[in-house]
KEBA-663236 format. One line per field, with one value per atom (N, C-alpha, C): atom name; x, y, z. Coordinates in Angstrom, 3 decimals, decimal comma, m for minus. Each point is the difference from the previous one (the first is absolute). Layout:
residues N
marke = c(CA/...)
X = c(X/...)
Y = c(Y/...)
Z = c(Z/...)
//
This chain:
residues 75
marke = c(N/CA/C/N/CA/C/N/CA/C/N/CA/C/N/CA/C/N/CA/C/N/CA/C/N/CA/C/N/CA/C/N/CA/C/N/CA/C/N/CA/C/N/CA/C/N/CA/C/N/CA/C/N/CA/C/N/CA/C/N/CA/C/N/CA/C/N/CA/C/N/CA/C/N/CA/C/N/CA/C/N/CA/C/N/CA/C/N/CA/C/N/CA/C/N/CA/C/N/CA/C/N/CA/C/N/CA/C/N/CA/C/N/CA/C/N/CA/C/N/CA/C/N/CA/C/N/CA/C/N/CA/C/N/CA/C/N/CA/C/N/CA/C/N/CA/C/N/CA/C/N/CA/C/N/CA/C/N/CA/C/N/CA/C/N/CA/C/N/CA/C/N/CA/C/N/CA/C/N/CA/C/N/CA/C/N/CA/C/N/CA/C/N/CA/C/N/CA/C/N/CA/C/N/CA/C/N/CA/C/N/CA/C/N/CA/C/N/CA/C/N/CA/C/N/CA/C/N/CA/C/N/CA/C/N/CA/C/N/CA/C/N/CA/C/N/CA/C/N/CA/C/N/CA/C/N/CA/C/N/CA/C)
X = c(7,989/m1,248/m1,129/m0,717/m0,947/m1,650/m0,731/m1,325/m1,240/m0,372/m1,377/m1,136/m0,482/m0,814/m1,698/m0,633/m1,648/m0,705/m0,900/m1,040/m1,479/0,067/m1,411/m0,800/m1,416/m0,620/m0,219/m0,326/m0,050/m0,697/m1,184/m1,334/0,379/0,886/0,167/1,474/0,224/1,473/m0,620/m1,114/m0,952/m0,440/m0,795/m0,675/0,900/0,913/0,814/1,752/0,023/1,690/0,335/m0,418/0,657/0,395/m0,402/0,662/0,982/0,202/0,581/1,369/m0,077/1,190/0,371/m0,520/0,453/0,892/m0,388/0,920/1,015/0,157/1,013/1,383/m0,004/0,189/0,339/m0,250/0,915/0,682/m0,031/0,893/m0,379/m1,465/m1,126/m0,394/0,124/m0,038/m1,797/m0,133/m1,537/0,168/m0,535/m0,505/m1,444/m0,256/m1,725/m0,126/m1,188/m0,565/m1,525/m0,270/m1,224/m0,462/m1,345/m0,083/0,360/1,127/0,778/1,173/0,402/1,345/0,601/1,704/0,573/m0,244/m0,343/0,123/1,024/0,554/0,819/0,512/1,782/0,310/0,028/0,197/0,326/1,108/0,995/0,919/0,998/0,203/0,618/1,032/m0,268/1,508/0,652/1,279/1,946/0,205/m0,306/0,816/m0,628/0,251/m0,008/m0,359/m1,158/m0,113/0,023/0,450/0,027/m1,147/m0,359/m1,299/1,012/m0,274/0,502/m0,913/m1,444/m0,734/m0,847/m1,247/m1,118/m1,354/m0,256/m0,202/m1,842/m0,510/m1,473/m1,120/1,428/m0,919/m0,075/0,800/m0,128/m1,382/m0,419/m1,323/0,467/m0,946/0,295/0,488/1,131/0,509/1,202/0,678/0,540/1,384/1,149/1,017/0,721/0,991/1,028/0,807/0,636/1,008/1,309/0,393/1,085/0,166/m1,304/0,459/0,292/m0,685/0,318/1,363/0,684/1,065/1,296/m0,713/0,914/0,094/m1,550/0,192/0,994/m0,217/0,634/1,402/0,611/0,986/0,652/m0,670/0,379/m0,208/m0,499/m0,728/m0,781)
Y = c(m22,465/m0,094/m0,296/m0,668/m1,017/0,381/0,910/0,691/m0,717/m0,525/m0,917/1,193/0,191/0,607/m0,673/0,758/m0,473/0,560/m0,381/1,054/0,367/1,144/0,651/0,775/m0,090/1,091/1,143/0,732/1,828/m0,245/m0,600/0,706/m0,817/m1,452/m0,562/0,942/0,343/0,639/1,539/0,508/1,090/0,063/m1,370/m0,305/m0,829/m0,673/m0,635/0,871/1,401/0,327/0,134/0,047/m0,195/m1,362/m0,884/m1,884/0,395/0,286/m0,071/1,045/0,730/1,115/m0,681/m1,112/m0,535/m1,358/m0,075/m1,501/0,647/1,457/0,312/0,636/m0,100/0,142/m1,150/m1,100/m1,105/m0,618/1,075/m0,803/m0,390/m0,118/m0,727/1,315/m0,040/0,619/0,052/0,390/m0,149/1,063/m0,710/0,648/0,033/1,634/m0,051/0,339/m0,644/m0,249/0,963/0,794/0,619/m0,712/m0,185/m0,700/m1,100/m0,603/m1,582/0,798/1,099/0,763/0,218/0,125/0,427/1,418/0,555/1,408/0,798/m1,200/0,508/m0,613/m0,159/m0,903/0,208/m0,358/0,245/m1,222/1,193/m1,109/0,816/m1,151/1,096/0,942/0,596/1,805/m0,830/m0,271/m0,354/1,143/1,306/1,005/0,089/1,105/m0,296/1,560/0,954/1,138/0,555/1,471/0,728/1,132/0,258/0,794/1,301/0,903/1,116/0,898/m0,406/1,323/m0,643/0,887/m0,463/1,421/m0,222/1,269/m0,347/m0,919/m0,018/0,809/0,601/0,701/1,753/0,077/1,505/0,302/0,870/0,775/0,717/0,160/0,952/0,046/0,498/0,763/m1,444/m0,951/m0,850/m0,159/0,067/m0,038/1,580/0,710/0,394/m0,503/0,619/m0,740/0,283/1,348/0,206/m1,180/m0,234/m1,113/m1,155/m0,532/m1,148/m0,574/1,278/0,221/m0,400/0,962/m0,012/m1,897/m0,475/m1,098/m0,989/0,325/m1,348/0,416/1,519/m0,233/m0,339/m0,096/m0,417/m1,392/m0,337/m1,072/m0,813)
Z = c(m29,167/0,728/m0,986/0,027/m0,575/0,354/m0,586/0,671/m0,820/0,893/m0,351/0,097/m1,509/0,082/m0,250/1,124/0,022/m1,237/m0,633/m1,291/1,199/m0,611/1,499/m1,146/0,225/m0,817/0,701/m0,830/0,410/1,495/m0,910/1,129/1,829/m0,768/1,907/0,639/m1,052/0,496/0,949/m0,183/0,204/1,368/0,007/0,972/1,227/m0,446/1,232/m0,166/0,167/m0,447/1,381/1,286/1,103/0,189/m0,857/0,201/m1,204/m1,187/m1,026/0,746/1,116/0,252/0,863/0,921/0,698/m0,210/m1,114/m0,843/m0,352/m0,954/m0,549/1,203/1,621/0,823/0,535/m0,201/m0,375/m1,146/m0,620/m1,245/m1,682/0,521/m1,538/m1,102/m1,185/m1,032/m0,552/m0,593/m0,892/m0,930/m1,233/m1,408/0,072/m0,425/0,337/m1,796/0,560/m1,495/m0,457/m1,123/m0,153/m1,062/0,072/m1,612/m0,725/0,927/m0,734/m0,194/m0,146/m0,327/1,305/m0,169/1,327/0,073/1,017/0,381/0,651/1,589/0,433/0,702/0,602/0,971/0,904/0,967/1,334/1,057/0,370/0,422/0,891/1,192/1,372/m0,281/0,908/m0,185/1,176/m1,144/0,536/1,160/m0,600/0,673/1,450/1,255/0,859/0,252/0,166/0,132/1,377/0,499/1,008/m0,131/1,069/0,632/0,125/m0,266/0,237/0,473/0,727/0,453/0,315/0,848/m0,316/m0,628/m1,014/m0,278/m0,366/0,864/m0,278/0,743/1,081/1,430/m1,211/m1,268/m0,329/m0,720/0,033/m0,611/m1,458/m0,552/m1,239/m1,339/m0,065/m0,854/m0,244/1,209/m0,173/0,489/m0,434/0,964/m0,699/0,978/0,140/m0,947/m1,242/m0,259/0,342/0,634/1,222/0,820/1,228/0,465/m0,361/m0,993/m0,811/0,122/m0,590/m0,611/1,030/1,289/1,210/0,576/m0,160/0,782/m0,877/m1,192/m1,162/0,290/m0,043/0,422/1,292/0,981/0,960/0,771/m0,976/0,338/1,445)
//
């Protein structure tokens, strides 16, 4: 596989990263640049992740790690 990568500077990578997350969501790579130097790449996730919760409705202190535990194993 053959990844054409774009050069982006910091500050447009800043100001436009909902277009830059939306390219890498098809496929397109970018090297961001600070200064004329590379800083950092960016380039799509192969893997394929699972939701195991939704844990934004919790308050506080943060999750349970009993339940955690229970849901991962049960998936």
């Amino acid at each position: 596989m053959i990844i054409k990568e774009q050069i982006v500077g910091l500050k447009e990578f800043r100001l436009n990263a909902d277009k830059y997350i939306k390219a890498l969501e098809k496929g397109k790579s970018f090297l961001v640049m600070k200064r004329s130097r590379p800083a950092f790449r960016l380039e799509p996730v192969d893997e394929v992740w699972e939701t195991i919760g939704d844990f934004s409705s919790m308050r506080g202190g943060g999750v349970d790690a009993r339940k955690l535990m229970k849901i991962l194993k049960n998936g």
